[in-house]
LUMPAZA-438912 format. One record per residue (C-alpha): residue number from 1; residue in three letters; y, z negated, x. Coordinates in nm, 4 decimals, always signed. Layout:
BEGIN
NUM:ALA:Y:Z:X
...
END
This chain:
BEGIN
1:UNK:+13.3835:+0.6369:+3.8268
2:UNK:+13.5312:+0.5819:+3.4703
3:UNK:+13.5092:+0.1857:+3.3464
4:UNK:+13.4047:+0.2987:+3.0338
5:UNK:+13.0499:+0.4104:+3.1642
6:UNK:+12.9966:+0.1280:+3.4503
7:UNK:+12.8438:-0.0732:+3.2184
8:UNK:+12.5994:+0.1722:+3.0794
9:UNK:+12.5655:+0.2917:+3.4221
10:UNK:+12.4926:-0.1037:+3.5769
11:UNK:+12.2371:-0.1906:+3.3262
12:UNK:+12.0304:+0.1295:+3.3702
13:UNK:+12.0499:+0.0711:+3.7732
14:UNK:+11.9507:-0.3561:+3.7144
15:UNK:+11.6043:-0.1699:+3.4821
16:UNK:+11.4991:+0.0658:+3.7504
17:UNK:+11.5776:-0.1956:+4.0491
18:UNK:+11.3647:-0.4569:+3.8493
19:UNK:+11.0447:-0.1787:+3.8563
20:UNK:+11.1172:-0.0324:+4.1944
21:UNK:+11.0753:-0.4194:+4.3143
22:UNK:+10.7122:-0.4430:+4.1679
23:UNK:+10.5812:-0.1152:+4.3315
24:UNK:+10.5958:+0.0809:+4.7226
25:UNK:+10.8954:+0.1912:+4.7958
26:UNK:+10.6586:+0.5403:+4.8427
27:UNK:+10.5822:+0.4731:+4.4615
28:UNK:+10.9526:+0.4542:+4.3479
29:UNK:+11.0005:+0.8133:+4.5399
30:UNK:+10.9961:+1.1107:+4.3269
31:UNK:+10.7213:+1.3694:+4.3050
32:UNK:+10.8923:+1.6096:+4.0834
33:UNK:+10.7967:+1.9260:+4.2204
34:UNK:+11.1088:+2.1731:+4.3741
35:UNK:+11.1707:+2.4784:+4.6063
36:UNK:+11.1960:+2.3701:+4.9741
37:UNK:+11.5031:+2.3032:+5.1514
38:UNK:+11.6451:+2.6014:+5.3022
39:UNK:+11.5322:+2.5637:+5.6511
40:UNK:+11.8716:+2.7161:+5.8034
41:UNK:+12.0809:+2.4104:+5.6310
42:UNK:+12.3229:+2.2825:+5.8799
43:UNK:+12.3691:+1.8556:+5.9202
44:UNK:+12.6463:+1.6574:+6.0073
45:UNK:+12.6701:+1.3292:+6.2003
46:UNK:+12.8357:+0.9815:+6.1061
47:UNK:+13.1701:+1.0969:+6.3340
48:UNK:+13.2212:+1.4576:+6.1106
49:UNK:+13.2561:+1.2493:+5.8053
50:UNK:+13.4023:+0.9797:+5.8527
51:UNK:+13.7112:+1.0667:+5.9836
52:UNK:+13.7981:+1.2287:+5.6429
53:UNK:+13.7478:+0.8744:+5.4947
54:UNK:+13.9525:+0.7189:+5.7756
55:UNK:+14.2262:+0.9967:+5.6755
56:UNK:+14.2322:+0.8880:+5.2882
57:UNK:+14.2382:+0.4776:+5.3918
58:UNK:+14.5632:+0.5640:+5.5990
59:UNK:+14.7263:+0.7712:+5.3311
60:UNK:+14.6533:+0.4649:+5.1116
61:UNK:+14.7983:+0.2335:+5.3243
62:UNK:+15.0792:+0.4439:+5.3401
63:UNK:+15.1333:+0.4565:+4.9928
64:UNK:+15.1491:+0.0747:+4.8502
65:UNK:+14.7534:+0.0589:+4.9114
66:UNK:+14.5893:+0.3408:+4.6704
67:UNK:+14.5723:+0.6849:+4.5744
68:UNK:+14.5999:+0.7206:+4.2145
69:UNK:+14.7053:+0.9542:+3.9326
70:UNK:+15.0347:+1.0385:+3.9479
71:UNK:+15.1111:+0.8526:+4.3332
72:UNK:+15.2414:+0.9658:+4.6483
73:UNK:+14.9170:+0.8784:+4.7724
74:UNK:+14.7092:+1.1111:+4.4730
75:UNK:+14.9956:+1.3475:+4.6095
76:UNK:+14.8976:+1.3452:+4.9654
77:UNK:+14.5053:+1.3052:+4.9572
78:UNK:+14.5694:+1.6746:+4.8094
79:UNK:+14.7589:+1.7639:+5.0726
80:UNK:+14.4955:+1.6334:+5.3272
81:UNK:+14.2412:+1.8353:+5.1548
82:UNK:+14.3629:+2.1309:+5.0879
83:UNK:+14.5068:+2.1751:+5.4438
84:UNK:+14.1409:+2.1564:+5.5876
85:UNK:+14.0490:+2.4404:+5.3822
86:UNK:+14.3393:+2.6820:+5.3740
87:UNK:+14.2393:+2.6340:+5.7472
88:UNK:+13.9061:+2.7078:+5.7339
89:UNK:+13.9296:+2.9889:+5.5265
90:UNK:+13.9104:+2.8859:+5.1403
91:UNK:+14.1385:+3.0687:+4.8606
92:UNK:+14.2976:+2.7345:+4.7201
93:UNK:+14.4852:+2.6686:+4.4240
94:UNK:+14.6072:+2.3692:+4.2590
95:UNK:+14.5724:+2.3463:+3.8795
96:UNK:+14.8156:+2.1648:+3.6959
97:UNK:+14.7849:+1.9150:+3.4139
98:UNK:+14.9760:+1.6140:+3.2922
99:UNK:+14.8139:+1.2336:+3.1517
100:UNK:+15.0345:+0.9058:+3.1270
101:UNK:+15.3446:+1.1035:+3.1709
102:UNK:+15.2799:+1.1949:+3.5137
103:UNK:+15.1827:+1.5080:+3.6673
104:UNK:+14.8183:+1.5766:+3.7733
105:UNK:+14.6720:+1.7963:+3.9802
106:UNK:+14.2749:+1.9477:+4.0275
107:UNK:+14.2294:+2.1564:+4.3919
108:UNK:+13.9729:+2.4065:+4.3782
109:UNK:+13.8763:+2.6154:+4.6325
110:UNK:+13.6451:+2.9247:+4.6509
111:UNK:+13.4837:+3.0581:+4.9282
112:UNK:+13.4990:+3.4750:+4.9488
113:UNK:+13.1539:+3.6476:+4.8668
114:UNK:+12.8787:+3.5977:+4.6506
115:UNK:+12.8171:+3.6984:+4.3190
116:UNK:+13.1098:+3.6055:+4.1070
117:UNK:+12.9082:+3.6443:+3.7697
118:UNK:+12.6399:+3.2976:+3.8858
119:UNK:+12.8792:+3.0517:+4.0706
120:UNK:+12.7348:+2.7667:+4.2356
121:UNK:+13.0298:+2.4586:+4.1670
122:UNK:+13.0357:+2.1282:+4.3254
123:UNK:+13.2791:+1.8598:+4.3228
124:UNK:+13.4250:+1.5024:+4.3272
125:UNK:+13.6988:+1.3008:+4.1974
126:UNK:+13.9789:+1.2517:+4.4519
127:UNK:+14.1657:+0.9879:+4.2843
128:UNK:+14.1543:+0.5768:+4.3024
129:UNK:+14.3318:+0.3305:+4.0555
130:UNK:+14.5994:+0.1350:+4.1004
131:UNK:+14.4387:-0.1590:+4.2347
132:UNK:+14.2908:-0.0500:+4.5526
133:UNK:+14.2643:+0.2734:+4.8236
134:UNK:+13.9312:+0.3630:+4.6450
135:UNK:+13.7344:+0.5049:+4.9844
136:UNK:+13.3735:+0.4655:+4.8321
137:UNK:+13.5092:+0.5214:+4.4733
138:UNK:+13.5422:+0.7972:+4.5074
139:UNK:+13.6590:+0.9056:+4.9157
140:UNK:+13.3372:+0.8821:+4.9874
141:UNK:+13.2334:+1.1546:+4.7486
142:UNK:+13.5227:+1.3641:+4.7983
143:UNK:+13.4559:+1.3548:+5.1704
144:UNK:+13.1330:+1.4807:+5.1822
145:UNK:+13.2140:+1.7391:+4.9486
146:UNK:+13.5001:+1.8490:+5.1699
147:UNK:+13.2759:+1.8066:+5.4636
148:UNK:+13.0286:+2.0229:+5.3111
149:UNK:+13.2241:+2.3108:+5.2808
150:UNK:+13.4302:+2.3515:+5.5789
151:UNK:+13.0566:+2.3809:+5.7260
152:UNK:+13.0091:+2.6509:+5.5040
153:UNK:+13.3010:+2.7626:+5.6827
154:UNK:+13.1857:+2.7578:+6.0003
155:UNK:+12.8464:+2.9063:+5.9237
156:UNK:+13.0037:+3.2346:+5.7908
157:UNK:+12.7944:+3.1432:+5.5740
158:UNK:+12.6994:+3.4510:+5.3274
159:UNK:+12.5980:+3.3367:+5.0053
160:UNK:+12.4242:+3.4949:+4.7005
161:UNK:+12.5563:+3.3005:+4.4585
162:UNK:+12.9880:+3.2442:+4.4570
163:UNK:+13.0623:+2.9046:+4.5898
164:UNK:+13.2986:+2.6987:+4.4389
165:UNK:+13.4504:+2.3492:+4.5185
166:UNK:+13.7028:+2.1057:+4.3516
167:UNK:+13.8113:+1.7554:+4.3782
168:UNK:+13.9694:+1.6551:+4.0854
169:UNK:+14.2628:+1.4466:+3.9182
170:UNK:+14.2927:+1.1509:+3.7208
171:UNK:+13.8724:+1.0538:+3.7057
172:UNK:+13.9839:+0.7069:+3.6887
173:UNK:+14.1525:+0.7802:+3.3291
174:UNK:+13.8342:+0.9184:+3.1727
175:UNK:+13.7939:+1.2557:+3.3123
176:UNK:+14.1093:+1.3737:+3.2391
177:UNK:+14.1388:+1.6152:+3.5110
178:UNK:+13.8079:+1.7485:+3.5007
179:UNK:+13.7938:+1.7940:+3.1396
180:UNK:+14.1283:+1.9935:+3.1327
181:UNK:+14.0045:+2.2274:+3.3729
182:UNK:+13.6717:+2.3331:+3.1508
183:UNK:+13.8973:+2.3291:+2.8400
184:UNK:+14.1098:+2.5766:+2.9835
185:UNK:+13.8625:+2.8001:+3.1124
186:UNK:+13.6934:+3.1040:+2.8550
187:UNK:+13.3714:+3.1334:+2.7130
188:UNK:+13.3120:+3.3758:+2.9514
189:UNK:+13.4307:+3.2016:+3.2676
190:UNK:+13.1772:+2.8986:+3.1417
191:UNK:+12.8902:+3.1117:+3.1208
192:UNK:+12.9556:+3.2758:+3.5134
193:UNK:+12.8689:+2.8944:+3.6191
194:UNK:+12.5109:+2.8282:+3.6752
195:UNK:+12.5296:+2.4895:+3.8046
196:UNK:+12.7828:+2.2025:+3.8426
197:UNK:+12.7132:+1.9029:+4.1314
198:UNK:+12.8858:+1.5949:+4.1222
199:UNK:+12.9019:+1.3150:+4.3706
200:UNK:+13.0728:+0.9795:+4.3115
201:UNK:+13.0359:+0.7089:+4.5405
202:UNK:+12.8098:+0.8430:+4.8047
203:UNK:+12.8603:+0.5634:+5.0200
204:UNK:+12.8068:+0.2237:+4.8471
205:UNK:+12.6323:-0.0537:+5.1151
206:UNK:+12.2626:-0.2311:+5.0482
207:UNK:+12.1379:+0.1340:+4.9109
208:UNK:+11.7812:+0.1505:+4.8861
209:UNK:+11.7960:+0.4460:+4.5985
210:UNK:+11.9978:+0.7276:+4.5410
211:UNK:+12.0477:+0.7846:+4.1479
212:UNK:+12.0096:+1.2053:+4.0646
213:UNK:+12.2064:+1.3116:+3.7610
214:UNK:+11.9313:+1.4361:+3.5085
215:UNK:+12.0279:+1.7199:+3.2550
216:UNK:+11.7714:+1.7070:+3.0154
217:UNK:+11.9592:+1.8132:+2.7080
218:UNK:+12.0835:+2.1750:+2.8899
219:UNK:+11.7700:+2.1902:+3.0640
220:UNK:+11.8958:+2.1748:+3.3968
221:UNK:+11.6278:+2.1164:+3.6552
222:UNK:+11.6744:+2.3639:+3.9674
223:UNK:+11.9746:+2.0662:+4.1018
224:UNK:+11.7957:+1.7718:+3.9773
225:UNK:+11.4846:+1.9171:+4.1219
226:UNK:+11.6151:+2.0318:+4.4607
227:UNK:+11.8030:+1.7011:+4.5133
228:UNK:+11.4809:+1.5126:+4.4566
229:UNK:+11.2983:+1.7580:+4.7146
230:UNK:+11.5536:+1.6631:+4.9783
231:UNK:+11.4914:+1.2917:+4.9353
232:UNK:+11.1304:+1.2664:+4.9188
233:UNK:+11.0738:+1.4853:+5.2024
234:UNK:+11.2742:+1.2117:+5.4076
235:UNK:+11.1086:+0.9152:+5.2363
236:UNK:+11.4038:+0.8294:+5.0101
237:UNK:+11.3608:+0.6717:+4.6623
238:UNK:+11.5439:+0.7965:+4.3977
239:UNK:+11.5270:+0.7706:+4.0410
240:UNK:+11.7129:+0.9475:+3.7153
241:UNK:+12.0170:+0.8741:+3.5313
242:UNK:+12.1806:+1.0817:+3.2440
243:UNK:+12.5068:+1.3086:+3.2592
244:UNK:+12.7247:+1.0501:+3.2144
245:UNK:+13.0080:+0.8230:+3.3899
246:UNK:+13.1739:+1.0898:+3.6230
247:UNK:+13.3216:+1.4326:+3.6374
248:UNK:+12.9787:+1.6103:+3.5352
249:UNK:+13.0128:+1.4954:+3.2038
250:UNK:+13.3353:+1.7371:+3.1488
251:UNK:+13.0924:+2.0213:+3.2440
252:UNK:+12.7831:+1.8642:+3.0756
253:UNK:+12.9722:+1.8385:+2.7567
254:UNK:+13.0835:+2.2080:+2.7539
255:UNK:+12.7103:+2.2753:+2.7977
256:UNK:+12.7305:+2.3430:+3.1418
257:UNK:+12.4291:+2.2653:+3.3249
258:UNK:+12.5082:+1.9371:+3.6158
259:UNK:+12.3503:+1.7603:+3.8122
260:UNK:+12.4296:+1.5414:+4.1356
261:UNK:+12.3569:+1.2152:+4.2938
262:UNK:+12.5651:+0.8747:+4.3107
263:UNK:+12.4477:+0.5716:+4.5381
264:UNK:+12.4957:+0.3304:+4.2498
265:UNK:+12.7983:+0.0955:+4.2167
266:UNK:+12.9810:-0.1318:+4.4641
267:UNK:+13.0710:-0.4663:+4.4928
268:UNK:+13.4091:-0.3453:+4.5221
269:UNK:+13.4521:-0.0756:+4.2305
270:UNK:+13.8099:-0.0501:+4.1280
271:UNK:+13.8889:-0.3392:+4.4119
272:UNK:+14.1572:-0.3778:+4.6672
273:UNK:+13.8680:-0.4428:+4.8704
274:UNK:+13.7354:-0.1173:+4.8257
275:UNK:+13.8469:+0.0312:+5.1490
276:UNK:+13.6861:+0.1653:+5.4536
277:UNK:+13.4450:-0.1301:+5.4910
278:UNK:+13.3367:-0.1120:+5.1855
279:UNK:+13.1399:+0.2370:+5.2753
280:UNK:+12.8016:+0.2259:+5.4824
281:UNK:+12.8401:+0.4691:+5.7755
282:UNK:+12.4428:+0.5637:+5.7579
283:UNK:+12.4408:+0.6380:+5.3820
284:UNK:+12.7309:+0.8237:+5.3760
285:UNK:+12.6266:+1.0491:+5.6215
286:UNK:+12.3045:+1.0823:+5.4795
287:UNK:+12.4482:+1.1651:+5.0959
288:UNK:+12.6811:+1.4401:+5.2919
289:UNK:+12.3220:+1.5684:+5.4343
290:UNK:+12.1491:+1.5667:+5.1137
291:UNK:+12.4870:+1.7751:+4.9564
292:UNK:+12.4943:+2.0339:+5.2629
293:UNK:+12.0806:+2.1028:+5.2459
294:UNK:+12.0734:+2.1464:+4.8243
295:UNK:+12.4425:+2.3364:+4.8723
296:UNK:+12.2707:+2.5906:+5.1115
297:UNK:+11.9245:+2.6020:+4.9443
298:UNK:+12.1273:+2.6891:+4.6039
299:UNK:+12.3435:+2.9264:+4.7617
300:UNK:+12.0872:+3.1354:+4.8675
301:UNK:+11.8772:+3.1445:+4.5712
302:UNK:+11.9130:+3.4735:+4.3562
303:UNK:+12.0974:+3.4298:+4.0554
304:UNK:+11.8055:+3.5397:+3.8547
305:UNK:+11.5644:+3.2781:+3.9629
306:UNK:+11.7460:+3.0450:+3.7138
307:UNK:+11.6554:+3.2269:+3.4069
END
């Protein structure tokens, strides 16, 4: 998550934790109204995604103890990645840019089928900085997004909608990756995407909320909505935050519709001590469970129930 929004980001967290403490935690909960969670939607346990984040800690330690822009260790969290899903089935392809002189990279990878024309995209930052190995910011994200699709994988899964996944490069300097990959793509290509999801830090300790990216200004509700759904139908709290802060901002700002969900921000953000104990087990599984049931509800919805 970029430092330029933390504090932005921090402050509206403190003003929603100060009212969630004066009322039920079944208060704080939302009651937006959404579609139900596709019933077929698959869930993982703690030991399918952890081991991912266990992966990107040793590649860190590896590599002089992070996995930034630009590294050996940026260099071979790709690698990790995109191995899994050339495995599993994906059409991957890395796409190039370059910030601070280095070269950067963004993987995406599509799954075959669906409807080309309404593509459901979701994604997460797969860099750190410099100071630390980054697993919660933002491994823990990445992980449950790679998670999430090699069980699309091994559904078969058929969807109506394209699916799309990326993690992207250089986050940590403001964006940069995903920003140059919605510059670069047409008008048309923009318009064929129906919905961007973002997750950054999914696995932060002490979380008692998770905080759903709002899209108010493109009128995005059918994430926001079906994120919500998932969570109140388990008990969870949650409450809103704006498009802002991570890679959904890049999409929000080419008026892409976004959404996603963060688990607020660490005592460890941009740390050395942001390493594998410095992610919660339970929540992390739990955010990868939340990703997999609103991936395969969305997937499944016809592409003109948006409109």
């Amino acid at each position: 998550m970029t430092s330029r929004r933390l504090l932005l980001l921090a402050a509206r967290i403190l003003g929603v934790c100060l009212v969630l403490s004066a009322v039920p935690a079944t208060t704080a909960t939302a009651t937006t109204a959404g579609p139900p969670v596709a019933a077929a939607a698959p869930t993982v346990s703690e030991g399918e995604v952890m081991p991912h984040l266990q992966a990107l800690q040793q590649i860190a330690d590896r590599n002089g103890g992070n996995r930034a822009h630009g590294t050996q260790g940026y260099a071979d969290s790709v690698a990790y990645v995109r191995k899994a899903l050339d495995r599993a089935g994906f059409h991957t392809e890395l796409r190039p840019f370059s910030y601070g002189g280095a070269a950067g990279y963004n993987l995406i990878a599509d799954w075959p089928g669906g409807d080309p024309n309404h593509v459901l995209f979701t994604g997460a930052h797969l860099d750190s900085v410099k100071q630390g190995p980054g697993i919660n910011d933002n491994g823990s994200g990445a992980a449950a997004v790679l998670t999430t699709a090699l069980r699309v994988a091994d559904a078969g899964l058929k969807p109506t909608r394209h699916l799309r996944f990326a993690w992207w490069g250089a986050e940590e300097g403001r964006l940069v990756g995903s920003t140059d990959y919605v510059r670069k793509l047409s008008a048309d290509d923009r318009s064929k995407i129906d919905l961007y999801l973002n997750l950054d830090q999914a696995g932060s300790k002490n979380t008692k909320q998770w905080l759903v990216v709002h899209d108010n200004e493109h009128g995005e509700t059918e994430g926001q909505q079906a994120f919500e759904a998932w969570f109140a139908a388990r008990g969870i709290a949650t409450f809103d935050i704006g498009v802002g802060g991570s890679d959904h901002e890049s999409f929000g700002n080419a008026g892409i519709p976004s959404s996603g969900f963060s688990t607020g921000i660490s005592d460890c953000i941009h740390e050395a001590c942001d390493d594998l104990a410095n992610v919660d087990p339970q929540t992390e599984t739990t955010s990868t469970n939340a990703l997999l049931g609103v991936v395969w509800q969305l997937a499944a919805t016809p592409a003109a129930a948006r409109h």
